[in-house]
C-alpha positions as CSV (number, residue, x, y, z in Angstrom):
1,X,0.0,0.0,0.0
2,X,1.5,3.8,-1.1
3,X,0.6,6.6,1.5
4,X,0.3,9.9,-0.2
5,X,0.4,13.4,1.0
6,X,-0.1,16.2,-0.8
7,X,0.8,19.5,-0.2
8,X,0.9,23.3,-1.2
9,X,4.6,24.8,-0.4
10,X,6.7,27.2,-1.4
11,X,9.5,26.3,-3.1
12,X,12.8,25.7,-1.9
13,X,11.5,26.5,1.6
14,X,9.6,23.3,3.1
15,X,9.8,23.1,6.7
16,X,9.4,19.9,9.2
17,X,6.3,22.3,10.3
18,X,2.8,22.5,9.1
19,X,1.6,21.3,6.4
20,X,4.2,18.2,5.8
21,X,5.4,17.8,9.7
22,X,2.4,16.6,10.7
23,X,1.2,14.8,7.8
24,X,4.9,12.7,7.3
25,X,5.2,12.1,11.2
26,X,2.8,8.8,11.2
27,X,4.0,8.1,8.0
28,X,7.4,6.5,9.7
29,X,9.3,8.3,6.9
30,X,12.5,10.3,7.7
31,X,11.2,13.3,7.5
32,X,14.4,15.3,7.5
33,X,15.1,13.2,4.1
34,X,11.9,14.1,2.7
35,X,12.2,18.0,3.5
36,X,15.7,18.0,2.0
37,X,14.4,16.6,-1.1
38,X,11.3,18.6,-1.6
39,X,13.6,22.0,-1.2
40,X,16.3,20.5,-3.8
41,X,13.5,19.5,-6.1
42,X,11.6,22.9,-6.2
43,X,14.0,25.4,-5.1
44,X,13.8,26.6,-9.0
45,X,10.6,27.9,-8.2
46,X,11.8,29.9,-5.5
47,X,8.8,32.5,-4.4
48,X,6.3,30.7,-5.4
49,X,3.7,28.4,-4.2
50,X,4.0,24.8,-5.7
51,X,2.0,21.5,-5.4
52,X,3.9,18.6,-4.2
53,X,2.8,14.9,-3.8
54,X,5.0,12.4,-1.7
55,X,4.4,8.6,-1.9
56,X,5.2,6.6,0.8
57,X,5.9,3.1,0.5
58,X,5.5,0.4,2.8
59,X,9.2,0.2,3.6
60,X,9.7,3.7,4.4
61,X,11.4,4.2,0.8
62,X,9.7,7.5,-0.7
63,X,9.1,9.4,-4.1
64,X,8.5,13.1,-4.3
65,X,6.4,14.4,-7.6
66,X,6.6,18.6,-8.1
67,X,3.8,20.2,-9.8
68,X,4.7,23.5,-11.6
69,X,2.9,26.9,-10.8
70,X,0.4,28.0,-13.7
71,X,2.1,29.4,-16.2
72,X,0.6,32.7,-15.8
73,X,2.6,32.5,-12.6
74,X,5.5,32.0,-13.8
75,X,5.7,34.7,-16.3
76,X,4.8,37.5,-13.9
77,X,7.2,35.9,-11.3
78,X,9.8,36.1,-14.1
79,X,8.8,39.3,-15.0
80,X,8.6,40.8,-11.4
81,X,4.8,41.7,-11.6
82,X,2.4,41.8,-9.5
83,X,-0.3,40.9,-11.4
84,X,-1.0,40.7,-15.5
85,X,-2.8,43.4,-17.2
86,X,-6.4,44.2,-16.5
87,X,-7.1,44.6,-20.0
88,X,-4.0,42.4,-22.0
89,X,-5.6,43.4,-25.6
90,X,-5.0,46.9,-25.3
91,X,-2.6,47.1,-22.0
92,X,0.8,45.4,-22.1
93,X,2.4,44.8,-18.8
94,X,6.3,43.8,-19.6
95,X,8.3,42.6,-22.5
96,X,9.8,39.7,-21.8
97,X,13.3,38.3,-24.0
98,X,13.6,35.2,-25.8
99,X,15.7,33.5,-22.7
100,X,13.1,34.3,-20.6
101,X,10.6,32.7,-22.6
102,X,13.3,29.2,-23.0
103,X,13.7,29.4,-19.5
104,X,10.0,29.3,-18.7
105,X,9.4,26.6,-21.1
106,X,12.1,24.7,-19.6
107,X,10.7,24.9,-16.1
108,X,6.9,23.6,-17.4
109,X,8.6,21.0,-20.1
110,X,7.0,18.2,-18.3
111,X,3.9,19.6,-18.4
112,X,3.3,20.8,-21.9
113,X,2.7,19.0,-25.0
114,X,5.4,20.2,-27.6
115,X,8.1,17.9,-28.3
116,X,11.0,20.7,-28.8
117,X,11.8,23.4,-27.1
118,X,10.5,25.9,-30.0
119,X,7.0,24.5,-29.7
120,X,7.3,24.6,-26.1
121,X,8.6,28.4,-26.0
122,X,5.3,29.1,-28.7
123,X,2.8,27.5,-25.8
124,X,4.6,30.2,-23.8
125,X,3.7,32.6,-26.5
126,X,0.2,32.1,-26.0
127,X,0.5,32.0,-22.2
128,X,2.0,35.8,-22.7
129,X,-1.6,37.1,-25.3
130,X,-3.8,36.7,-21.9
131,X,-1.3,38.1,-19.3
132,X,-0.2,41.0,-21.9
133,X,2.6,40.3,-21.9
134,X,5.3,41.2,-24.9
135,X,8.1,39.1,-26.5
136,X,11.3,40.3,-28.2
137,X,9.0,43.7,-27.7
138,X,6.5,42.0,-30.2
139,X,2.9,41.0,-30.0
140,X,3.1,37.5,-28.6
141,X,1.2,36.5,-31.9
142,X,3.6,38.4,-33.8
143,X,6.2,36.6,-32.6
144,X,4.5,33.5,-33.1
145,X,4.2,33.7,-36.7
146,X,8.3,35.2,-36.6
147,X,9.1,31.6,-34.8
148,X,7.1,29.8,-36.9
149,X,8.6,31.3,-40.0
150,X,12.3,30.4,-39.0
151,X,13.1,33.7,-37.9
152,X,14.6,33.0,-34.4
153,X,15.7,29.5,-35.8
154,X,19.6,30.4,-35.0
155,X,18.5,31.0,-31.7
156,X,16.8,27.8,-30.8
């Protein structure tokens, strides 16, 4: 039988306090372990509130899945923002660069469906029309069409 406990943390700063203390202390797990591994595991996502699922076998041996923060979440975090804009057709927020844009499609790769980076940093893209947020100082559909047309290819 697997023991699971989920939990809402903030990455890179689990405690051995609420939530996980209490919910891993009749578990029989080492919880010190556990902590450690959560915090080396989501300590990429460092402000921000992430979902976390440990299973616990019946042998004490462990396995820690991470859940990423919406994607809206991690642009503004990435950006610095408070929140996106209140009207993103007409209002843009930020601009964000292409490395940005990798670097959030790198931290969500498990979770979205494109098989290269470049189709993961277009699901970005669209992430970026509803927060209003730019790209290379472009309309995020703008620069989708530039992407799909080879135009950042050498960048890639």
């Amino acid at each position: 039988m697997v023991n699971t406990v989920e939990a809402l943390i903030d990455g890179g700063k689990a405690t051995a306090g609420p939530p996980l203390g209490p919910a891993l202390g009749p578990t029989g797990v080492n919880t010190g372990q556990v902590i450690a591994q959560i915090n080396e595991k989501t300590k990429a996502f460092s402000g921000m509130k992430v979902p976390i699922k440990v299973l616990i076998n019946d042998d004490k041996t462990f396995e820690i899945k991470v859940g990423t923060p919406p994607m809206s979440a991690l642009v503004k975090s990435e950006l610095g923002l408070a929140s996106g804009s209140s009207n993103a057709r007409t209002t843009k927020v930020a601009d964000m660069t292409l490395d940005q844009a990798k670097k959030i499609a790198d931290m969500k790769k498990d979770s979205l469906l494109g098989a290269t980076v470049k189709a993961r940093v277009l699901e970005v893209a669209g992430n970026c029309v509803s927060v209003g947020v730019t790209i290379d100082g472009k309309d995020p559909k703008v620069f989708q069409k530039d992407v799909k047309a080879g135009m950042y290819d050498d960048r890639f």
